[in-house]
N, C-alpha and C positions, 0 to 999 in steps of 0.2 A: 504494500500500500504506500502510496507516492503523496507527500504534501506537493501539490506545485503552483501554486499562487499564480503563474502565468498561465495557467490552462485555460481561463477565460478571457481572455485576453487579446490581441494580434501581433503582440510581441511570442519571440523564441524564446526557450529558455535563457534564463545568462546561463548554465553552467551543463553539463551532461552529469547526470547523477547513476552510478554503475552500482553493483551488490556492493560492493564496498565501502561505500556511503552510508548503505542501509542499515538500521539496526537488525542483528541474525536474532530472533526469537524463537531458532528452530528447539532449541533443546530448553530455553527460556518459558514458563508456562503465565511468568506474571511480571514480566517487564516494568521497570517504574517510571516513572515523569523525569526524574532525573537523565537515566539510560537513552529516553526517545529526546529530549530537550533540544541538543545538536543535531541532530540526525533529520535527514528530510523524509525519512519513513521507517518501516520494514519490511521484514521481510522473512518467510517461510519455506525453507527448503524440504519439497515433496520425498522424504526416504523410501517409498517404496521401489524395488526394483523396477522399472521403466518407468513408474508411476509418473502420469502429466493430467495437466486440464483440457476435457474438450470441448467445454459450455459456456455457457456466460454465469456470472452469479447472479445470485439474487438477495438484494440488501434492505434489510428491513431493522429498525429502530438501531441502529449501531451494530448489525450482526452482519458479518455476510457469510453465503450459506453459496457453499460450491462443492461441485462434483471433481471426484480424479477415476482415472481408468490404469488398472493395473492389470498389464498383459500377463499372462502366464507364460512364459516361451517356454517352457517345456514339454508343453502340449502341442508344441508344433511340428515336432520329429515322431510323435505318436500317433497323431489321427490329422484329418482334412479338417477339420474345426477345432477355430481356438477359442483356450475356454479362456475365463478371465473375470479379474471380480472388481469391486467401485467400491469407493469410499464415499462420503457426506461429511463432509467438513463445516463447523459453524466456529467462527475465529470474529474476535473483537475488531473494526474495523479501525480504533483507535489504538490499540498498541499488538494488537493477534493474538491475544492471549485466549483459554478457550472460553467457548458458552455455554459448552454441554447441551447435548438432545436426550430427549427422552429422560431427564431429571437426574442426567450423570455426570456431572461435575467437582469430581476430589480434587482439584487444582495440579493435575498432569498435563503431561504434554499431548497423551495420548486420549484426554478429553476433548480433543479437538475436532475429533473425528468418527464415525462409526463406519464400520464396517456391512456391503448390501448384503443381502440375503439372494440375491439373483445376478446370472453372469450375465455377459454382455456389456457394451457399450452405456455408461450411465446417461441420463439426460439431466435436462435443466433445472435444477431445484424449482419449486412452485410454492408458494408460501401464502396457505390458506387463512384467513383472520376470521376468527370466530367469535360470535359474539355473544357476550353474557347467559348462561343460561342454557348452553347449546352444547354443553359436555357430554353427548350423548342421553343423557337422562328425557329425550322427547319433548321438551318444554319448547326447542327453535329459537328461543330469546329473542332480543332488539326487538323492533315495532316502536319503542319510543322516540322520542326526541329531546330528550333531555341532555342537552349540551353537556352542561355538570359532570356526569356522569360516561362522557369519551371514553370509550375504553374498557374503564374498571368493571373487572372482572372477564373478559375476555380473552382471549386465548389465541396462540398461534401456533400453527402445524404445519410440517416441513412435508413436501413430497419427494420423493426421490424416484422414478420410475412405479412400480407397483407397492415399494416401502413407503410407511406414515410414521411420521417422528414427531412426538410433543417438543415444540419450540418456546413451551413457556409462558409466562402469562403477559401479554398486551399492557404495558405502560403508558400512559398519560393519549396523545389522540395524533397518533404518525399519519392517517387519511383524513380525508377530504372527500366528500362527492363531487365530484367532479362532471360536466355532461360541455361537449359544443354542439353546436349548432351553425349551418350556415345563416347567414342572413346576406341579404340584397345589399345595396350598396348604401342605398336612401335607409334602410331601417338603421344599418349599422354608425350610420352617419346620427338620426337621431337617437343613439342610443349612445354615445360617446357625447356627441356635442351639445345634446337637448334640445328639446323644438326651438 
């Protein structure tokens, strides 16, 4: 994860920032404020044997939540299919420290990630928001409106291909509804500038 102040910008960088810049949190499970202070990010080196990313993440309340693919090669001298299995990684976007899925968080390294239950190619994490009341228990929750009340007690849940992972409980109000709409030229006109 990269601070780069000029990313919104039309200037270049001033500097190229390479691993070595980065703070290493691979074997670090809870980096401090001091360690990241100078640093213009970190960074996490993937241990598994070929282990890489093939998806985009998906970043939700300070978390992000990515897939890696670890090939098997050994199955490739044995049969015409290879097999091969994915992780789910949920890492603090603020220093990479972990967030634990499904309510597993001892403060290791090795909280950072779980292990699929299915081979193949992982996909794109999906990150479902659940709202108050909809823990399974049949009640479906929300229907109000009560602003007050964003969030609390809501839930989030990680998808991983056909795996579901509790992501925890929903803090303070990260959406918005959101909707657009086209409008003509004249409506849009008095809608910005008033009759």
């Amino acid at each position: 994860m990269l601070e780069d102040s000029s990313a919104l910008t039309d200037q270049a960088p001033a500097e190229v920032i390479t691993d070595g810049d980065l703070l290493d949190v691979t074997s670090n499970a809870s980096p401090s404020e001091d360690q990241l202070k100078d640093k213009p990010g970190w960074m996490i080196e993937l241990k598994g044997d070929g282990e890489k990313v093939l998806s985009s993440p998906a970043i939700v309340q300070g978390t992000i939540y990515f897939t890696t693919y670890l090939p098997d090669t050994g199955s490739l001298q044995q049969t015409c299919t290879v097999k091969s299995k994915s992780r789910l990684y949920a890492v603090s976007a603020a220093n990479g420290s972990p967030q634990g899925l499904d309510g597993n968080n001892s403060g290791t390294v090795n909280d950072r990630y779980t292990e699929s239950t299915t081979e193949g190619l992982p996909s794109t994490p999906q990150v479902l928001i659940l709202p108050p009341g909809s823990g399974g228990d049949g009640g479906g929750g929300g229907g109000g409106s009560d602003s007050s009340s964003c969030g609390a007690g809501g839930s989030l849940v990680v998808l991983s291909g056909t795996s579901v992972h509790d992501g925890g409980e929903l803090r303070g109000c990260p959406l918005q509804k959101t909707r657009w709409y086209e409008l003509d030229q004249a409506g849009g006109k008095d809608l910005f500038d008033g009759p």
